[in-house]
C-alpha positions in Angstrom: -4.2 28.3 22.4 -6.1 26.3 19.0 -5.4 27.0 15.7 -8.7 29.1 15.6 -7.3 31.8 17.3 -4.5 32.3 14.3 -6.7 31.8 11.8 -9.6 34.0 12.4 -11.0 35.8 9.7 -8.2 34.0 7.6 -9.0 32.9 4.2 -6.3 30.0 3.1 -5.0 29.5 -0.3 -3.9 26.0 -1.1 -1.8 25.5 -4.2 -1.3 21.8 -5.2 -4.9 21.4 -2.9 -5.1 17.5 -4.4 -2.3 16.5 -2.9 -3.4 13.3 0.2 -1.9 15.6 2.9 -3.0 18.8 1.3 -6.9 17.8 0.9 -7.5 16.4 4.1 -5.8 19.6 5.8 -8.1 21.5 3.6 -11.5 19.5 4.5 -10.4 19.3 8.5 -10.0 23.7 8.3 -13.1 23.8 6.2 -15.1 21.6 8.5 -13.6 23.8 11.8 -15.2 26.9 9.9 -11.9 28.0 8.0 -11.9 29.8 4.4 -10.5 27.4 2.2 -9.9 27.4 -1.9 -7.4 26.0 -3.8 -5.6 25.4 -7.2 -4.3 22.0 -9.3 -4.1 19.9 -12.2 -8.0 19.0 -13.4 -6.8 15.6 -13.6 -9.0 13.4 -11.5 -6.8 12.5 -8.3 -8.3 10.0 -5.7 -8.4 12.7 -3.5 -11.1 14.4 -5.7 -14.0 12.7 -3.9 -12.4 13.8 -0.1 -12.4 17.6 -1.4 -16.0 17.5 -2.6 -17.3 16.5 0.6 -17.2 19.9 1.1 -18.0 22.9 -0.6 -14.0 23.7 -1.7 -13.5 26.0 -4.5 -10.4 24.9 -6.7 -9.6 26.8 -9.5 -7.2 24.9 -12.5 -4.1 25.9 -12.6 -3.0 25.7 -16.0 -5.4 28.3 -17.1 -5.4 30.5 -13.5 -2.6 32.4 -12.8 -3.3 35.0 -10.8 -3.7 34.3 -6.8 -7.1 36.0 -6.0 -6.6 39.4 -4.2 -8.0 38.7 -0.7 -6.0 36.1 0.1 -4.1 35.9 3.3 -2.2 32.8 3.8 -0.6 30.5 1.3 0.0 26.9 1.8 1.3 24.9 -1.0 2.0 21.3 -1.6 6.0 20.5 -1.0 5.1 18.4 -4.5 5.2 22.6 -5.9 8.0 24.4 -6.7 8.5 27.6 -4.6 10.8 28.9 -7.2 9.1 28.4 -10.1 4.8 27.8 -9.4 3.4 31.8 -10.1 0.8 31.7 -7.8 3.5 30.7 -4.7 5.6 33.7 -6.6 3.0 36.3 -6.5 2.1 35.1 -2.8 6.0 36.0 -1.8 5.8 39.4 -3.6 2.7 40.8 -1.8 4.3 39.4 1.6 1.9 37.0 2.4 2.5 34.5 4.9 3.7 31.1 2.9 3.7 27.6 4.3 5.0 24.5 2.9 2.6 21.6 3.6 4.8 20.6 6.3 5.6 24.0 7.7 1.9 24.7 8.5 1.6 21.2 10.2 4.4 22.7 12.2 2.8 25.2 12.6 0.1 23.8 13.9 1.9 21.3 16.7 3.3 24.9 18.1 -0.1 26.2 18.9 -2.4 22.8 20.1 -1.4 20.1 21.8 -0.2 17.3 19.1 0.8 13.6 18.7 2.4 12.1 15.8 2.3 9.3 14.5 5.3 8.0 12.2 6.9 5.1 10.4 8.0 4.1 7.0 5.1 2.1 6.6 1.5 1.4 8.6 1.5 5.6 9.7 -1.7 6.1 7.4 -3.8 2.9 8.8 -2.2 3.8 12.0 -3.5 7.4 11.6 -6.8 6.7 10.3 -7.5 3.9 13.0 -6.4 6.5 16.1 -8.8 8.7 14.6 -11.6 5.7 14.2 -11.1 5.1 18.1 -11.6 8.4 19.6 -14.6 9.3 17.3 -16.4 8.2 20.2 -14.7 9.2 22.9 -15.8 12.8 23.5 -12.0 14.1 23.0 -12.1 17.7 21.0 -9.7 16.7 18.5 -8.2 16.5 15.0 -6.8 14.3 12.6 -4.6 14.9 9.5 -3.5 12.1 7.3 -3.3 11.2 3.7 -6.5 9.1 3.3 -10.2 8.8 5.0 -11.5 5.9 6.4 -13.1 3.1 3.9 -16.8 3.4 3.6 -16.8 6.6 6.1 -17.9 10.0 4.7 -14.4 12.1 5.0 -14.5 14.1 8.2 -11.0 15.1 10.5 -12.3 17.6 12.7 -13.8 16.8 15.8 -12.1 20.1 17.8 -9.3 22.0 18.1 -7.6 21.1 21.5 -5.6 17.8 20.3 -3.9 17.3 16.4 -3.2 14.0 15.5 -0.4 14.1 12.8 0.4 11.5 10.5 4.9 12.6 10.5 6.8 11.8 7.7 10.3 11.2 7.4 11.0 12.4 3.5 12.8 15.3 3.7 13.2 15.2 7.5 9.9 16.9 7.6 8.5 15.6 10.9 11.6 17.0 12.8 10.1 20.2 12.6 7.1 19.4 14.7 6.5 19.6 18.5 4.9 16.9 19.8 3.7 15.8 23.4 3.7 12.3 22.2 4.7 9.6 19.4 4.0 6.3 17.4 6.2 4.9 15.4 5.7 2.2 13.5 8.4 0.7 11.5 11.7 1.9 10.5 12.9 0.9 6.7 15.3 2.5 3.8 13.0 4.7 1.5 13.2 7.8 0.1 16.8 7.0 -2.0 15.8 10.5 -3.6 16.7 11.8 -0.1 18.0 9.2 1.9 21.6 8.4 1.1 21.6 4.9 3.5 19.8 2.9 5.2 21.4 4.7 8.2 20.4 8.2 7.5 16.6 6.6 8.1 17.7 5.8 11.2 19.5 9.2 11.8 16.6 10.7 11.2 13.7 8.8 13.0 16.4 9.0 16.4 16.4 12.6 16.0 12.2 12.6 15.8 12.0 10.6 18.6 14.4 12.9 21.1 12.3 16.0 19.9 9.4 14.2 22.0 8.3 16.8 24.6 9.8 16.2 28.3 7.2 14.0 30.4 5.4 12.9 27.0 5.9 9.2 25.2 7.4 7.1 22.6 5.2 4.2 21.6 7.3 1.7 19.1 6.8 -1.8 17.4 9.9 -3.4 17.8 9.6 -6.3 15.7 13.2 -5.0 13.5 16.7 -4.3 14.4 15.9 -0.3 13.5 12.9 -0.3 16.0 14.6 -1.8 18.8 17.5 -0.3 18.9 15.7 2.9 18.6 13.9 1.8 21.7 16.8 0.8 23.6 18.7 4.3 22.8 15.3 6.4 24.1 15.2 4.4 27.2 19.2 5.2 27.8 19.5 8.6 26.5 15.9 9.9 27.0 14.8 8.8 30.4 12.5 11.9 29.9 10.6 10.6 27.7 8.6 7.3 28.7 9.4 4.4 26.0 6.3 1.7 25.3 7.2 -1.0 23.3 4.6 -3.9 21.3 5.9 -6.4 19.0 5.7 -10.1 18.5 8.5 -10.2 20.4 8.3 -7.5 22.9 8.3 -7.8 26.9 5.4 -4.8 27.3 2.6 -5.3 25.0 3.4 -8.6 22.8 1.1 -10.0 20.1 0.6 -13.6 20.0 -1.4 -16.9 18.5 -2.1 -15.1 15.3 -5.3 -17.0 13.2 -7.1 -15.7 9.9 -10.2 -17.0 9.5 -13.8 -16.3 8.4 -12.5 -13.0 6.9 -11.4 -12.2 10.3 -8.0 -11.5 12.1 -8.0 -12.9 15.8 -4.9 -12.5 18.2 -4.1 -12.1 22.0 -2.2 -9.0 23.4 0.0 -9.8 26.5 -0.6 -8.8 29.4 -4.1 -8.0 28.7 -6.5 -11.0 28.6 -9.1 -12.1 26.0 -8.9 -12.3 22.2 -9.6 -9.9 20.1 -10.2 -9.5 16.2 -9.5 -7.4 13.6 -11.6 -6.6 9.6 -7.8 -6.4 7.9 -5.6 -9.5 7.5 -1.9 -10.4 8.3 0.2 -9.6 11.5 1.5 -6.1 10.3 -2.0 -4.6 10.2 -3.3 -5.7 13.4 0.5 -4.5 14.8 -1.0 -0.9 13.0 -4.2 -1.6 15.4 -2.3 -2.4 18.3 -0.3 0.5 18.3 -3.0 2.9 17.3 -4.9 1.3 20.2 -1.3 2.4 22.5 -1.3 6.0 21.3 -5.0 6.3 21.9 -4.8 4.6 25.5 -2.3 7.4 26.3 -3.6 9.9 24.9 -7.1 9.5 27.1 -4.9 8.6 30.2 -2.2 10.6 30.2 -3.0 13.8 28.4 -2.1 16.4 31.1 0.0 14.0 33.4 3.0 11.3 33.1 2.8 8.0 31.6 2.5 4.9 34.3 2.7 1.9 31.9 1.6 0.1 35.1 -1.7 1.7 34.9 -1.7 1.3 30.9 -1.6 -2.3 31.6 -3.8 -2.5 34.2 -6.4 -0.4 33.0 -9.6 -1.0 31.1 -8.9 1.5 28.6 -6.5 0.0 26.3 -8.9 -3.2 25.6 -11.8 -0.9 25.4 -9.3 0.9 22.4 -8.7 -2.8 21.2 -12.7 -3.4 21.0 -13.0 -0.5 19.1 -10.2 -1.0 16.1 -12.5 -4.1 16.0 -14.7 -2.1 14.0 -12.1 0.0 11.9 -12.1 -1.2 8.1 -9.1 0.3 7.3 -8.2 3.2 5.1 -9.0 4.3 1.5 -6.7 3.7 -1.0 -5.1 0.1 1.5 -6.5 -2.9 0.2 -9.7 -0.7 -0.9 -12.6 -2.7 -2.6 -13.4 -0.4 -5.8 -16.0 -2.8 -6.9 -17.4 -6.0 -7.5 -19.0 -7.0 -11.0 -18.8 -10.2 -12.6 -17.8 -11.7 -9.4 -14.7 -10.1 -10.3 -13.1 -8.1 -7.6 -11.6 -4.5 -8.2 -9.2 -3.3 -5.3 -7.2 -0.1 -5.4 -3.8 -0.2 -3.3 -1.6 2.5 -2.1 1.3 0.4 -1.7 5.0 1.4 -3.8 7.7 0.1 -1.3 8.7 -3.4 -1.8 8.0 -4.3 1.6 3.9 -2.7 1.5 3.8 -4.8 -1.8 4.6 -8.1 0.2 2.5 -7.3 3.5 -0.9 -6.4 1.1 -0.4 -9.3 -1.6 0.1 -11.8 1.5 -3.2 -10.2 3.2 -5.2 -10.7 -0.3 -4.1 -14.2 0.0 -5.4 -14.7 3.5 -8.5 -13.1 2.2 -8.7 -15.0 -1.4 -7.4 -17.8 -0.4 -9.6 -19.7 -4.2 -8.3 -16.3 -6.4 -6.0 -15.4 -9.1 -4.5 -12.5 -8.0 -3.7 -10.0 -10.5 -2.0 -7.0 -10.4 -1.2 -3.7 -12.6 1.5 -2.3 -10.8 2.8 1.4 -11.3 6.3 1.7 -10.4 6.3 5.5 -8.5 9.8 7.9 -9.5 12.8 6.6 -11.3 15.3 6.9 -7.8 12.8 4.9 -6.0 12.4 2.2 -8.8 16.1 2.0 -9.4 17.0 1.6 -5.5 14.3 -1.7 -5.3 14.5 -2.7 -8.4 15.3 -6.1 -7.1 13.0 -6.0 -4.2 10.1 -5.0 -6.7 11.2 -8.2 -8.5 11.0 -10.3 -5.3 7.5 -9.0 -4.0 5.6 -8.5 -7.0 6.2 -12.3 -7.9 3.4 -13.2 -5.4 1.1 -12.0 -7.8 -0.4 -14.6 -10.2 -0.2 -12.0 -13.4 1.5 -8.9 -13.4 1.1 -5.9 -15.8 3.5 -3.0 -15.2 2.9 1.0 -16.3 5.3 3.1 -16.8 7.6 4.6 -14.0 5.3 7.6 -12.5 7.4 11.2 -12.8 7.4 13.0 -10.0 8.6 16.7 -9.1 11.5 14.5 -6.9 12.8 13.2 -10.4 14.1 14.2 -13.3 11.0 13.8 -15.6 13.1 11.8 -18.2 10.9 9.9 -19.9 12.8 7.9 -22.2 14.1 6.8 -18.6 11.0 5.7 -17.3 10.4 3.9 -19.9 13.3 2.4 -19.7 13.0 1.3 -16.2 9.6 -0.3 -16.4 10.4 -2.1 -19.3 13.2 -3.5 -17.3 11.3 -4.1 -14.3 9.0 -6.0 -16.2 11.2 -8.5 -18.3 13.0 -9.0 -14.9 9.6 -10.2 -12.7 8.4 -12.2 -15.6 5.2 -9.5 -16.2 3.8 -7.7 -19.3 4.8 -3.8 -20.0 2.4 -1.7 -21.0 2.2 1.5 -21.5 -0.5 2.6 -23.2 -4.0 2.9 -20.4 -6.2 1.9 -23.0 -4.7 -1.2 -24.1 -4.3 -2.1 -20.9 -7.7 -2.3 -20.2 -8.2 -4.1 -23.6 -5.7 -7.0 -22.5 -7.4 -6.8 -19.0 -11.0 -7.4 -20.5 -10.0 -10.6 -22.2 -7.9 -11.7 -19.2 -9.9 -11.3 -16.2 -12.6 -14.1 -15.5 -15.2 -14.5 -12.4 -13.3 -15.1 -9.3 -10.2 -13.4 -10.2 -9.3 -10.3 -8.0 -7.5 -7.2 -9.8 -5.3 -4.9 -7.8 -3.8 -1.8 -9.3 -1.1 -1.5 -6.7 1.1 2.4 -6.6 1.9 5.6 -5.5 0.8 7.4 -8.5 -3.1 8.3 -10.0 -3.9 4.6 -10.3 -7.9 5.7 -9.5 -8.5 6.6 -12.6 -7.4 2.9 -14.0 -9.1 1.0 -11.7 -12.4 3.2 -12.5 -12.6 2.2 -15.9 -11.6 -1.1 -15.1 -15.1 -1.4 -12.7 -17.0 0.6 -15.6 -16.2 -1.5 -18.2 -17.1 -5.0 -16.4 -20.3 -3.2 -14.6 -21.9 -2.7 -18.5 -20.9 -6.4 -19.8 -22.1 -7.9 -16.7 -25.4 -5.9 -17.5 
């Protein structure tokens, strides 16, 4: 069975349709011929641009209430109240079918074949580079992450026989899908909103990993305590399930005699031979390659039979894979070059965890190696900026000037925003960085402080597209 068979003659409603996950399940439906409109916020999102690929009708919610009559399925963003939104409301009173965002990806591992791919960080390069390798490949397939590859018109749907899930951990909402097969990443304390300890991470990424289908796969960097010893309790307790392990220190597939130069990544992957390269810079991405590279190797291989890592190893596949993420240029919103004027570069980056903050500023310094770095940093909800606070200090002194925004709200916190406030003011007297507020004089200070050479990263989880567009505007007309 596909997902076509459920949803013919269906016509989808998607309430918070912006939302990363939300608007690339809503352009991968409406490219495999499914009625899809939507509501949200007019605010421009940096999602905007992946929704107009296609022709998407989306009304604005704070001046449509009322949840069009012919309707039959509702799917709203889990960033939505189901208590409160009116359109979700009026959806429940007619007795419409109503999804959650990750309910209807549930949904959809229960009636297609799927694969996951998880991790507290690298699952959306991870995603978007599986995706990249099996363009090509023939494979009827689709993918669903929160991004679209950079420089690559948006596109997820290539057929309906194989899903390839980007699984996240917040809320325990990947442990609700069924899949044939796995990737996890990394394994690292987030989520304090939800997550109690580090622990309860763990807790939960063990209990994704047993949910693996019997005679499918777990494919896992190992390069951290978490990681291994997740590996190590799936090889006791889940002989079931086949366990692949890559790393710079694992005995299957090991990366070694890491080099950056002439904007290139280079490395080795025992036991295959050659070398092979990568467009992003710094170990952790190429791991993201690597074990994309895995999950797709498997996926051609092994689709409808058991995993022999013998034949993984010995087979041309996983190099051909390998070749392949050779040409992958990451994702949108990771590391993503929003222009170049004045021989000043604008980049946009996704990254919020203290950890993502360190792995991209290191990469920009592989890349600009001559450059002042200089980031505008926007700390995303209060319980995540008060859990790192001092990781945030740590990571985002690799930055050569740092501006920090206020603390983004989100539907997690409590919308205080005398406490946001609060927080980034702190956050920035702490790391030795300038507060401000206020967008516009922001870009005031930044137009007096940037020079030719510099490279400016707005770096967060919350709308920072909009600031890094006027940034690019304003040093596009003085440059004319």
């Amino acid at each position: 069975m596909n997902f076509h068979a459920y949803l013919e003659g269906k016509r989808l409603y998607f309430v918070g349709i912006k939302g990363t996950g939300m608007s690339s399940l809503a352009v991968m439906l409406t490219e495999a011929g499914v009625h899809v409109e939507g509501s949200d916020s007019i605010e421009v999102f940096q999602t905007d641009w992946i929704l107009s690929s296609q022709t998407i009708h989306i009304d604005d919610w704070s001046t449509t209430a009322e949840l069009p009559d012919y309707i039959d399925i509702v799917v709203y963003s889990a960033a939505c109240s189901f208590a409160t939104h009116v359109q979700i409301r009026q959806a429940v009173e007619k007795g419409l079918p109503v999804y959650s965002y990750p309910q209807f990806l549930a949904l959809l591992t229960r009636i297609s074949t799927c694969y996951g791919i998880a991790g507290t960080h690298g699952k959306t390069t991870s995603t978007g580079c599986v995706s990249h390798m099996l363009q090509h490949t023939g494979l009827p397939y689709y993918a669903i992450y929160g991004a679209t590859r950079q420089q690559e018109k948006p596109s997820y749907y290539y057929g309906d026989e194989i899903g390839i899930i980007e699984s996240c951990e917040y809320r325990d909402h990947f442990l609700s899908y069924e899949l044939k097969g796995a990737l996890v990443t990394t394994i690292d304390y987030d989520h304090p909103d939800f997550f109690a300890t580090e622990q309860e991470v763990e807790r939960s990424f063990w209990q994704f990993a047993s949910r693996i289908a019997r005679g499918g796969f777990l494919i896992i960097c190992t390069d951290s305590d978490a990681t291994s010893a997740l590996a190590l309790r799936m090889q006791q307790s889940c002989p079931q399930v086949t366990t692949i392990t890559y790393g710079k220190h694992s005995d299957m597939f090991r990366l070694y005699d890491y080099s950056y130069e002439t904007n290139q990544s280079f490395y080795k992957l025992a036991p295959l031979e050659g070398i092979f390269s990568s467009r992003l810079a710094g170990i952790p991405l190429c791991l993201d390659i690597v074990g994309a590279a895995l999950l797709s190797a498997c996926i051609l291989l092994f689709d409808n039979k058991n995993v022999d890592v013998e034949v993984l190893k010995r087979d041309g596949i996983l190099s051909a894979m390998l070749r392949e993420g050779e040409r992958f240029l990451g994702c949108t919103t990771r590391s993503e070059i929003m222009g170049t004027d004045d021989q000043i570069t604008f980049i946009n980056d996704y990254a919020h965890h203290p950890t993502e903050i360190k792995i991209t500023l290191e990469a920009l310094r592989l890349h600009y190696p001559e450059s002042r770095i200089i980031v505008i940093f926007s700390p995303h909800t209060v319980s995540r900026t008060k859990a790192f606070f001092n990781g945030f200090v740590q990571s985002l002194s690799c930055a050569d000037l740092l501006f920090i925004r206020n603390v983004a709200p989100s539907a997690r916190d409590d919308g205080d925003v005398t406490l946001c406030q609060t927080l980034a003011d702190s956050l920035a007297h702490t790391a030795n960085a300038l507060y401000i507020p206020d967008d516009d004089v922001l870009v005031r200070r930044l137009s007096g402080e940037l020079h030719s050479g510099d490279v400016c990263v707005t770096m967060g989880a919350g709308n920072t597209t909009s600031l890094i567009q006027r940034l690019v505007a304003l040093f596009r007309r003085s440059a004319e």
